[in-house]
KEDRENVO-883430 format. One record per residue: residue number from 1; residue in one letter; y, x, z of N, C-alpha, C in turn. Coordinates in steps of 0.1 Angstrom, whole numbers. Layout:
N
REC  num  residu   n.c2   n.c1   n.c3  ca.c2  ca.c1  ca.c3   c.c2   c.c1   c.c3
REC  NUM       A      Y      X      Z      Y      X      Z      Y      X      Z
...
END
This chain:
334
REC  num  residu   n.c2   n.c1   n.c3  ca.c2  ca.c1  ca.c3   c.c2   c.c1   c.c3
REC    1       X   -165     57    116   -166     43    111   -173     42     98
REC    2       X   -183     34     97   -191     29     86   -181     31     69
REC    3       X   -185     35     61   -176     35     47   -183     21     42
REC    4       X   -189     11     51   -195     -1     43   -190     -6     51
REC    5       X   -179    -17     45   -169    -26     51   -176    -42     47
REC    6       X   -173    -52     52   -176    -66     44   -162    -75     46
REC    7       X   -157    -80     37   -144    -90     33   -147   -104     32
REC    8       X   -145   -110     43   -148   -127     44   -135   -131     39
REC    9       X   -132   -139     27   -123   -145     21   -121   -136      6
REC   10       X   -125   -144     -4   -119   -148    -17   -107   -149    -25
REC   11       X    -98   -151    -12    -85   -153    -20    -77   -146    -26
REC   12       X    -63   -142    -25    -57   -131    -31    -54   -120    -22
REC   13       X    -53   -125     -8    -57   -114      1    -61   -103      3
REC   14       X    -76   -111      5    -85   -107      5    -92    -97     -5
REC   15       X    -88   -103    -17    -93    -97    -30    -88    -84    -32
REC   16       X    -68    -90    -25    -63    -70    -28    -73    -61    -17
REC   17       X    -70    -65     -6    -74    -61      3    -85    -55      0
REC   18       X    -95    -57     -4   -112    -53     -8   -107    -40    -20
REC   19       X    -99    -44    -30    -90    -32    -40    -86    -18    -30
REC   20       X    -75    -19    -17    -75     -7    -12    -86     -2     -6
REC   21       X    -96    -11      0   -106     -8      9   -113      5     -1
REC   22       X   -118     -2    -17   -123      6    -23   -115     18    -28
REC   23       X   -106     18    -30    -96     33    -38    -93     43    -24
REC   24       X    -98     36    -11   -103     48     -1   -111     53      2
REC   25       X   -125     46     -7   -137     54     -5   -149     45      3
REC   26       X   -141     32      2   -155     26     12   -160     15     -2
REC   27       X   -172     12      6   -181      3     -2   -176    -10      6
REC   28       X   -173    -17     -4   -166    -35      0   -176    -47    -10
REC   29       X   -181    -51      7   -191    -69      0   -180    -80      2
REC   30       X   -174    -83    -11   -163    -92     -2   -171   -107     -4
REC   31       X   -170   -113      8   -180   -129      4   -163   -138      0
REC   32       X   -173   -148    -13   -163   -159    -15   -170   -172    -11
REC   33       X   -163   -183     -8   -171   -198     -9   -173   -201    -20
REC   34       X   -169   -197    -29   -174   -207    -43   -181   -194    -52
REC   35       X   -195   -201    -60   -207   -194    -64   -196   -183    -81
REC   36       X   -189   -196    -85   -182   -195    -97   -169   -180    -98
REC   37       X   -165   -181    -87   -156   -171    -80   -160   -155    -82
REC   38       X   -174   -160    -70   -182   -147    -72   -188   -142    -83
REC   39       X   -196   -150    -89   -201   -140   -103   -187   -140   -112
REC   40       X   -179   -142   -112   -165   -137   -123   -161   -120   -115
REC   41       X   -162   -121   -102   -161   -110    -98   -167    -99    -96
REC   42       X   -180   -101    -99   -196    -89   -107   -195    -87   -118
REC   43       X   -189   -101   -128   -193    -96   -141   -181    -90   -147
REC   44       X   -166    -98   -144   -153    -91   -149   -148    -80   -142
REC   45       X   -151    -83   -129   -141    -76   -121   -131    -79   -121
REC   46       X   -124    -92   -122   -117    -98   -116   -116   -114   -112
REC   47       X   -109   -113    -99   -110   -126    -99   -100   -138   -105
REC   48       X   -108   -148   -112   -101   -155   -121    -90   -169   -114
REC   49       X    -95   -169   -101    -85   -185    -97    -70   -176    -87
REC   50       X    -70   -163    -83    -61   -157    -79    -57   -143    -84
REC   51       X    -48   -137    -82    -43   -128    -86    -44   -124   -101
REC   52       X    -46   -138   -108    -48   -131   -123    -39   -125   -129
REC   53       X    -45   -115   -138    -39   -109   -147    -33    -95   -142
REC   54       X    -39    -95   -128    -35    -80   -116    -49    -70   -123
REC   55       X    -47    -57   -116    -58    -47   -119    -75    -52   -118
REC   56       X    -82    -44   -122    -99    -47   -123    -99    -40   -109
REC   57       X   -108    -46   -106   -114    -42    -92   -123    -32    -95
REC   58       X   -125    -22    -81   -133     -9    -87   -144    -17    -87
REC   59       X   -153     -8    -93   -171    -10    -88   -178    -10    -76
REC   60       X   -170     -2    -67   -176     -4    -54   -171    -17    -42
REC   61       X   -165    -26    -53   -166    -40    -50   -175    -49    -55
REC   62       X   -183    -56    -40   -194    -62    -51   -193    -80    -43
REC   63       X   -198    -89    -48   -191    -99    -45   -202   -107    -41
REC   64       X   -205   -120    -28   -213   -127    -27   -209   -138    -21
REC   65       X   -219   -146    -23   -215   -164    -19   -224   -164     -2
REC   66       X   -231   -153     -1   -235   -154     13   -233   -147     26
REC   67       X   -228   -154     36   -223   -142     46   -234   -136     55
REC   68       X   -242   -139     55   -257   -129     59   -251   -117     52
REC   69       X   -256   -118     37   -256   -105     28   -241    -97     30
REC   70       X   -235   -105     31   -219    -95     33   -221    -87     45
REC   71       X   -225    -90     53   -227    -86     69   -231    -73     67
REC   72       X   -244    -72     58   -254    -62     61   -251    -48     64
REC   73       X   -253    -41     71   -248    -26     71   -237    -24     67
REC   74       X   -228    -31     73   -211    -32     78   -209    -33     91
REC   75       X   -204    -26     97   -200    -23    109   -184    -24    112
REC   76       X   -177    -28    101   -167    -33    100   -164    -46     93
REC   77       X   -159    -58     95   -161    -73     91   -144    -74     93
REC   78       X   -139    -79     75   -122    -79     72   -127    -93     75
REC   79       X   -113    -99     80   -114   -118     77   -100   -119     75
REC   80       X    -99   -128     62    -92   -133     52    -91   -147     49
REC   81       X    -95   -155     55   -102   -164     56    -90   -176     61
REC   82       X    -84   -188     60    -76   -197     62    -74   -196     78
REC   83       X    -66   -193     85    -61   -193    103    -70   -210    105
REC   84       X    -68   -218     99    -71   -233    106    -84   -236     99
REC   85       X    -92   -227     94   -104   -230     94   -116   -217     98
REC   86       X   -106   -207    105   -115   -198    106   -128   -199    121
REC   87       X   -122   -206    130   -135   -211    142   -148   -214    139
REC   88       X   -141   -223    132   -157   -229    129   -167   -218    117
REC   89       X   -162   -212    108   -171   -203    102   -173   -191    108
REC   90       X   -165   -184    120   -173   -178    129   -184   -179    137
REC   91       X   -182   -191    142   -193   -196    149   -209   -196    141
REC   92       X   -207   -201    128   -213   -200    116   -223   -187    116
REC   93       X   -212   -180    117   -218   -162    111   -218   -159    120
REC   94       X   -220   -158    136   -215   -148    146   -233   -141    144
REC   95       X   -242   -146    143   -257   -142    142   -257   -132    136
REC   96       X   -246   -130    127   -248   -123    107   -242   -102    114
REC   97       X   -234   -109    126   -228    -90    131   -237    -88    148
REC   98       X   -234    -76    144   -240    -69    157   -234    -68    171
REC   99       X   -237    -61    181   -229    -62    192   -215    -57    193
REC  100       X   -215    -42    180   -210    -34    182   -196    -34    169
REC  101       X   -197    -45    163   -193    -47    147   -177    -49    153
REC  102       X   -169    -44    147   -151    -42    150   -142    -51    135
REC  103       X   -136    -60    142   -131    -72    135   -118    -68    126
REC  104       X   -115    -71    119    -97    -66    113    -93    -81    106
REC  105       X    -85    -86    116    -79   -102    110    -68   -101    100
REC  106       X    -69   -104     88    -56   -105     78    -49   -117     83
REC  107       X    -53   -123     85    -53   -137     92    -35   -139     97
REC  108       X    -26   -149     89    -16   -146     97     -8   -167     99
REC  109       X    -16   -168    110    -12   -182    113    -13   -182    133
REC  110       X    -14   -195    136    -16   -200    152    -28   -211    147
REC  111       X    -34   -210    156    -46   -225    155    -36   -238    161
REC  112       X    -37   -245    151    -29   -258    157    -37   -263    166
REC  113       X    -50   -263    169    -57   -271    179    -51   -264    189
REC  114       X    -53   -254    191    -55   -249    205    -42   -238    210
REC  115       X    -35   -238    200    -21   -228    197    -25   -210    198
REC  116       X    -37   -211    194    -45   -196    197    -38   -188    187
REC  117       X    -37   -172    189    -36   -161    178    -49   -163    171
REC  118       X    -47   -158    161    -65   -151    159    -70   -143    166
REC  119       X    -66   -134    168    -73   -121    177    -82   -133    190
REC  120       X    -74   -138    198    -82   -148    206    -92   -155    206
REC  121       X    -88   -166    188   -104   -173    184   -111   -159    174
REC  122       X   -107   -150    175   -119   -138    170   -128   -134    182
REC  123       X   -122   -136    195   -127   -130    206   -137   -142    213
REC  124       X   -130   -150    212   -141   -165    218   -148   -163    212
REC  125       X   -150   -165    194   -163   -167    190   -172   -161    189
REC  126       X   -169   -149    187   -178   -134    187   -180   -131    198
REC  127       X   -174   -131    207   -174   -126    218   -171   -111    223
REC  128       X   -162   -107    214   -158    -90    210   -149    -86    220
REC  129       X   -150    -76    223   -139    -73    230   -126    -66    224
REC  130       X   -114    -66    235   -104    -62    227   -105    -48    219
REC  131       X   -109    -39    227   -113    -26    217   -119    -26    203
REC  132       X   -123    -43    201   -129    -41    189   -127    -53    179
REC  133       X   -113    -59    185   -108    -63    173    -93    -56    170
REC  134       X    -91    -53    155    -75    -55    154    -70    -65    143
REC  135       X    -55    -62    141    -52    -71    130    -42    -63    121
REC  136       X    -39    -66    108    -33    -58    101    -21    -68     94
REC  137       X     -9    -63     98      2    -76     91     13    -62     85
REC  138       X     21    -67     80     31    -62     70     38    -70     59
REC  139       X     44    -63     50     48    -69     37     39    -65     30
REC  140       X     30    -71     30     16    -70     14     15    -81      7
REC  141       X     27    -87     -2     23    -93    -12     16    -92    -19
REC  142       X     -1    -99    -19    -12    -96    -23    -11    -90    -41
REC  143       X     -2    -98    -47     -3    -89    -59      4    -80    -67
REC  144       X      9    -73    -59     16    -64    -58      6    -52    -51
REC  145       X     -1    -57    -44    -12    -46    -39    -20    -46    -47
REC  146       X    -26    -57    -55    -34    -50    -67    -29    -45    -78
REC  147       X    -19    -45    -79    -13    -35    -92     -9    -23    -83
REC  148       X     -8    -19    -75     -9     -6    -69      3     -5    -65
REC  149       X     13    -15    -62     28     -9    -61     25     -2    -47
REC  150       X     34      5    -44     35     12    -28     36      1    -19
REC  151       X     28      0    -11     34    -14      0     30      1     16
REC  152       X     36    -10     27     28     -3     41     25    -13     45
REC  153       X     19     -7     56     16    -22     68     13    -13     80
REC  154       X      9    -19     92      5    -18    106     -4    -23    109
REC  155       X    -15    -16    117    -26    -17    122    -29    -19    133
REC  156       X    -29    -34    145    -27    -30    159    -42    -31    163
REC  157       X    -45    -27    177    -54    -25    183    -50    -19    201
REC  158       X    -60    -27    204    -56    -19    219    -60     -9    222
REC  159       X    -71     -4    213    -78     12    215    -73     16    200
REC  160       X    -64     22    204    -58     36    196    -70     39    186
REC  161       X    -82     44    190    -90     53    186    -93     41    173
REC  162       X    -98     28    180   -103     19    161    -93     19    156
REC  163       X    -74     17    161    -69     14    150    -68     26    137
REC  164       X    -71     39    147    -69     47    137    -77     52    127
REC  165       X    -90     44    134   -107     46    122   -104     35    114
REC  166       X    -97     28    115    -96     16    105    -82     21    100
REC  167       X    -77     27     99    -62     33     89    -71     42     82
REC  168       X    -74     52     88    -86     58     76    -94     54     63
REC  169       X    -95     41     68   -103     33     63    -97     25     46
REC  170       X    -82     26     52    -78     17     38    -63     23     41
REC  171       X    -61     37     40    -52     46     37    -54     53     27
REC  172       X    -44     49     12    -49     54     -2    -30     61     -4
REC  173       X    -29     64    -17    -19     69    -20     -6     55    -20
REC  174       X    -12     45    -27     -3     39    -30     -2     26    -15
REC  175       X    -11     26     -5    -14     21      6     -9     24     15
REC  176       X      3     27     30      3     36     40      1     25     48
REC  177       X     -5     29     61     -9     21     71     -3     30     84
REC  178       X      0     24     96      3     33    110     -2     25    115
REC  179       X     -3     29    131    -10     25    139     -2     16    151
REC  180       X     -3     14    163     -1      4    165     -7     -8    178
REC  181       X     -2     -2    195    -14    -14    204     -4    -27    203
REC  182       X      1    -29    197     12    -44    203      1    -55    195
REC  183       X     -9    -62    196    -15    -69    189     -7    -82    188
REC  184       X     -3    -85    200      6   -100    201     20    -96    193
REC  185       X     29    -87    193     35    -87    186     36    -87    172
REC  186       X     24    -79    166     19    -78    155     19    -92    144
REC  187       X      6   -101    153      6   -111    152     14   -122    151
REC  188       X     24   -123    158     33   -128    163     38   -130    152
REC  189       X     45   -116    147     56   -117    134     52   -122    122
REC  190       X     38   -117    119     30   -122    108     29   -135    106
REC  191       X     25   -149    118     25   -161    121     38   -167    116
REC  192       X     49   -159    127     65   -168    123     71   -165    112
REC  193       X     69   -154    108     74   -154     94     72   -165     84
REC  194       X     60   -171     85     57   -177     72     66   -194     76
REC  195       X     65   -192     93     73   -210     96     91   -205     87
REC  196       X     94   -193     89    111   -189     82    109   -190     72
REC  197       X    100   -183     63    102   -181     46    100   -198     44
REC  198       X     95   -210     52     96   -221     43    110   -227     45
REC  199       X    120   -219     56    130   -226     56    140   -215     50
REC  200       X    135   -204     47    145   -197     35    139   -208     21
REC  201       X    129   -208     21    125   -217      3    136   -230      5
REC  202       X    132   -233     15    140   -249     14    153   -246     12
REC  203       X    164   -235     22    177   -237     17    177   -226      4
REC  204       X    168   -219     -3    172   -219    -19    167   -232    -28
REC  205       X    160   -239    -23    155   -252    -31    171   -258    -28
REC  206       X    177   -257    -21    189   -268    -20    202   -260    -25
REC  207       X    196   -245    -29    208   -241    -35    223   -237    -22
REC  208       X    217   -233    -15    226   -233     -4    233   -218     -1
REC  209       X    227   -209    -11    232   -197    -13    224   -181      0
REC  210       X    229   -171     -6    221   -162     -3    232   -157     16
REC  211       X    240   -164     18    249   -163     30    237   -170     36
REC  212       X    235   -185     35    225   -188     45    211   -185     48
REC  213       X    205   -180     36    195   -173     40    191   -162     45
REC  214       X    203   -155     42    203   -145     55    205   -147     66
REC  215       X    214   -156     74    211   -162     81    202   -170     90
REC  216       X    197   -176     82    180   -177     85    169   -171     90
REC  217       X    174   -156     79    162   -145     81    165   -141     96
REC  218       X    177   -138     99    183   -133    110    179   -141    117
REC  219       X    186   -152    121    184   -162    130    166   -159    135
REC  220       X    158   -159    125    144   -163    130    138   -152    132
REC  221       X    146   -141    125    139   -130    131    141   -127    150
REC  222       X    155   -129    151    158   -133    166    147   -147    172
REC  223       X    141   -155    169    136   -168    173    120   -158    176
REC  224       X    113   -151    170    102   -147    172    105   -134    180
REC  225       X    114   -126    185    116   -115    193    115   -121    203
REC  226       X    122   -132    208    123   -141    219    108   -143    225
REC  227       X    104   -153    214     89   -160    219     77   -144    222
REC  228       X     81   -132    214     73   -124    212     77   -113    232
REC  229       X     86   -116    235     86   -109    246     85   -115    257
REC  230       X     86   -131    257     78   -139    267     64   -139    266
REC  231       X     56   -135    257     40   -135    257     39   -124    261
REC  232       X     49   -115    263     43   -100    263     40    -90    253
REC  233       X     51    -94    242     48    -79    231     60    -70    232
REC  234       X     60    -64    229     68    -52    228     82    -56    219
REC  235       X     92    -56    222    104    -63    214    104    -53    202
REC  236       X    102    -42    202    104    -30    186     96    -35    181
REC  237       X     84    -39    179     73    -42    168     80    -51    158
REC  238       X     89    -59    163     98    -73    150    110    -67    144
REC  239       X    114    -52    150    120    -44    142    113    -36    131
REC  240       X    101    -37    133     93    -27    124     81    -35    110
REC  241       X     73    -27    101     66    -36     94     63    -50     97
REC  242       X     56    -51    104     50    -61    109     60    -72    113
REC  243       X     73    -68    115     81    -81    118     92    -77    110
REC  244       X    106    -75    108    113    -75     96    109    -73     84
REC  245       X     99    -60     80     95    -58     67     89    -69     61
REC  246       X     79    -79     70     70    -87     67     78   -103     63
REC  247       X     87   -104     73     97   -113     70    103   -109     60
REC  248       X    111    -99     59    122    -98     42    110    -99     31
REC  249       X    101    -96     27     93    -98     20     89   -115     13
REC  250       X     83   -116     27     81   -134     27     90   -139     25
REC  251       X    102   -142     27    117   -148     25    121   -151     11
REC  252       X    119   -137      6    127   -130     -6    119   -134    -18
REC  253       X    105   -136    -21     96   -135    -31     91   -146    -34
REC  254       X     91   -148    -47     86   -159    -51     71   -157    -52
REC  255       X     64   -148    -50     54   -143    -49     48   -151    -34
REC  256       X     56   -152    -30     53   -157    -11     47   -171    -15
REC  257       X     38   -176    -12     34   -190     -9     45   -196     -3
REC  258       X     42   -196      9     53   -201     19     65   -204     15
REC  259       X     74   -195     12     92   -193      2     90   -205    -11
REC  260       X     76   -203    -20     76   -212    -24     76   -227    -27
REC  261       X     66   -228    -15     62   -238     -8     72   -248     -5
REC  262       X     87   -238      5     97   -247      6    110   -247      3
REC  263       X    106   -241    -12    115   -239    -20    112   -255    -30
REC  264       X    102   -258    -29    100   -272    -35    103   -285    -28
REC  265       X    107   -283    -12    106   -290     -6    119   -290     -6
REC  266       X    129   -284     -5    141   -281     -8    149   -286    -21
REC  267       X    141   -287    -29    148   -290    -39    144   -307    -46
REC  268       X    134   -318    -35    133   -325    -37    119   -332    -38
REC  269       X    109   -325    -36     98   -328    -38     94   -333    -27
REC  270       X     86   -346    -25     80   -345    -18     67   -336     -7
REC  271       X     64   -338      7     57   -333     10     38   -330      1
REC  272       X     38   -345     -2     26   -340    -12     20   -341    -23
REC  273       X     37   -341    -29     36   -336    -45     37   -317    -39
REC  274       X     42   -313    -30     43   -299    -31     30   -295    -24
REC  275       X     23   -299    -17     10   -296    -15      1   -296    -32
REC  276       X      0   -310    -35     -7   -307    -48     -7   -292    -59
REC  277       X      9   -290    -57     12   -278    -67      7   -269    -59
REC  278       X      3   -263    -46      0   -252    -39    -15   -246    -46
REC  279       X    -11   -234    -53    -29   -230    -53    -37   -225    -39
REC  280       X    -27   -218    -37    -35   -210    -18    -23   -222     -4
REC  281       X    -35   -218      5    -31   -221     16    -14   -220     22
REC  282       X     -5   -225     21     10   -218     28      5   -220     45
REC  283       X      2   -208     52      2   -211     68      7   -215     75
REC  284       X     21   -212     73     32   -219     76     36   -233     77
REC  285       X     28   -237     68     27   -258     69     23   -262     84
REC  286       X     12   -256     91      4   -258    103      9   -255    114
REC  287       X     14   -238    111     17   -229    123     30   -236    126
REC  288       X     40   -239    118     53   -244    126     49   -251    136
REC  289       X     39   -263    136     39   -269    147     31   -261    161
REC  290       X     25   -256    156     17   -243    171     27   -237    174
REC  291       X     37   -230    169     46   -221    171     55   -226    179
REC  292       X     60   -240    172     66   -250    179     62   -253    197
REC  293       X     52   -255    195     42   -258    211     44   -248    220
REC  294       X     38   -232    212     41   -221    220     57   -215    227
REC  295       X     66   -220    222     80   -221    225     79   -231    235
REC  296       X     78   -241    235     83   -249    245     71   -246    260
REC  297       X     59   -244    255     51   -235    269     57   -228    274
REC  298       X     64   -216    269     68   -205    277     83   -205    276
REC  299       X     93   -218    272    107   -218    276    115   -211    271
REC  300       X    110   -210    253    121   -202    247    125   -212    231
REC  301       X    134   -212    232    141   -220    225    140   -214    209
REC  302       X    136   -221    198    132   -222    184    141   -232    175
REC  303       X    150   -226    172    158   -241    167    153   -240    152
REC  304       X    147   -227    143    145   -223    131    134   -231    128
REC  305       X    126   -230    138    110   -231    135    109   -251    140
REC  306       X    122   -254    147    116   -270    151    124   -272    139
REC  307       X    133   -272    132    139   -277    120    133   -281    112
REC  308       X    120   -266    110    110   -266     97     99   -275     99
REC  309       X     97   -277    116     84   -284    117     94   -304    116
REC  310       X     99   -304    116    107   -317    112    106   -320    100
REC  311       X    109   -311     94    111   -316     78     92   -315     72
REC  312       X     87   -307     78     73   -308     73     62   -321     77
REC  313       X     65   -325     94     58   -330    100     62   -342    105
REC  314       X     79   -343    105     86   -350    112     89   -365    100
REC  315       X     88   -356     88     93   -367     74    112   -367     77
REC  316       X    119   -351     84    131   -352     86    141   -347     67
REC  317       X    149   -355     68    156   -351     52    160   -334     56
REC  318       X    159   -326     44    163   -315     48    176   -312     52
REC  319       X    187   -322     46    200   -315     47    203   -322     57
REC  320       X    199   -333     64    201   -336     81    194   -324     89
REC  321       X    188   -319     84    179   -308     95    189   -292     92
REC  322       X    194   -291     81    204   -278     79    221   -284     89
REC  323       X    223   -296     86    239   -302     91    236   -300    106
REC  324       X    222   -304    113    220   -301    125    220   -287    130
REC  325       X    212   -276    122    215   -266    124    231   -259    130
REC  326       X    235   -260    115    249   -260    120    257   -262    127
REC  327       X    255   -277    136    265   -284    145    258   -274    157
REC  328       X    250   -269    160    242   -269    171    255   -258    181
REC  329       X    255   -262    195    267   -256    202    270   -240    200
REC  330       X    284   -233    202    286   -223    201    282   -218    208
REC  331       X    273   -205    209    273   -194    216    274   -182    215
REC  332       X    270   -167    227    266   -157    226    253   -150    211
REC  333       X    258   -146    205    246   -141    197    237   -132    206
REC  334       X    222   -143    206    216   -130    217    199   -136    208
END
């Protein structure tokens, strides 16, 4: 695999992400949308609207506002890029990669339009096959990966052989990566987690204590095992990085957008006074309702994730949407 990688997205992600790419030895073009972004990140080496005050970026990060030039002699294309706007800038760039170019989605939402994974709208628009896309989910609080703390993550793929040229690829000391074909499950965990961490934020925004949030964690860690083996993933994958680790992370961290996010909502804020305070995207605002849809397609029951899409979408009070929780009938824990 190519040691010249290109990084579509700017944000804090992305940014760490382009950090391990380089302390493994590859050359990283990471593209930003905004001109201002990018030359702070040539001239400082760091980027100033996220992750401030994290590590300098090596030198074999170089930064551009055009995705032609990112493209160039990369045979590997990261995307970092917002889940609900990423279609249409594929479509955009699909001219910019080759036949043969192998996708790695950070990407962790559902398309509300269409209730797509990524890996799917990576596949429609490029027109890639599965061998040559993966996706990479875990607990990587982006800034926490630019200060080098130890994080892991998982790399899925349906051909073994990329996921393992792309573990190579951004496997450093303080970085571990494994491998990995469960793409849907991968996915999966990465997506729901962020609809849970807004209803872990919410019941710490309401002060409801660390009994119900674990609860929650639980609860929804079971809610996406469910949905995850009616699509067809492998039920271990939401025992592993990619689904518990990725969840306790997102839950737990104020670092989390999402946890954030409805941890504000929780404690009284309106829907868009808490949007206004958001610097990055929470995915989780969106995906509840796709996640939502994909449950009732395939007949598995989400009481965590319709809660959250109520109180986000519905305009439901939160503590009617926790009292319902509650009352909901006794059963089998399954």
């Amino acid at each position: 695999m190519s040691r010249r990688i290109a990084v579509y997205g700017a944000g804090s992600w992305g940014t760490a992400f382009s950090l391990v790419l380089a302390d493994a030895g590859c050359e990283v073009t990471l593209w930003g949308r905004r001109q201002s972004v990018v030359d702070a990140i040539n001239e400082t080496r760091r980027n100033p609207d996220y992750v401030r005050g994290a590590a300098y970026l090596p030198e074999a990060v170089r930064a551009t506002a055009d995705p032609a030039e990112a493209a160039r002699g990369a045979e590997t294309v990261v995307l970092a890029v917002s889940a609900q706007h990423v279609r249409p800038l594929l479509e955009e760039w699909r001219e910019s990669w080759g036949p043969r170019t192998v996708f790695l989605s950070l990407m962790k939402g559902v398309e509300l339009a269409t209730t797509k994974l990524m890996s799917e709208v990576i596949a429609e628009t490029t027109g890639a096959s599965p061998d040559r896309i993966a996706v990479l989910s875990g607990p990587n609080l982006a800034r926490e990966v630019m200060l080098r703390k130890p994080a892991a993550s998982v790399i899925a793929c349906a051909d073994e052989s990329t996921a393992a040229r792309i573990q190579a690829a951004c496997h450093t000391s303080t970085f571990r990566c494994y491998t990995n074909t469960d793409v849907i499950g991968c996915e999966l965990g990465g997506a729901v987690k962020n609809v849970i961490a807004l209803a872990a934020g919410v019941s710490d925004g309401m002060c409801l204590g660390d009994n119900t949030k674990a609860s929650l964690i639980t609860r929804g860690l079971a809610e996406v095992t469910r949905l995850g083996v009616a699509m067809g993933a492998d039920p271990l994958t939401f025992a592993g990085l990619a689904g518990m680790g990725d969840l306790v992370a997102t839950c737990a961290s104020a670092l989390s957008r999402n946890y954030s996010f409805g941890r504000r909502i929780g404690s009284g804020m309106t829907l868009e006074e808490t949007r206004a305070l958001a610097e990055e995207t929470a995915e989780g605002v969106a995906s509840c309702k796709a996640v939502s849809t994909l449950g009732e397609r395939h007949g598995v029951e989400l009481p965590v994730t319709r809660a959250v899409t109520g109180m986000i979408h519905e305009g439901r009070d939160p503590q009617d949407v926790m009292d319902a929780l509650m009352s909901r009938a006794a059963k089998a824990e399954v």
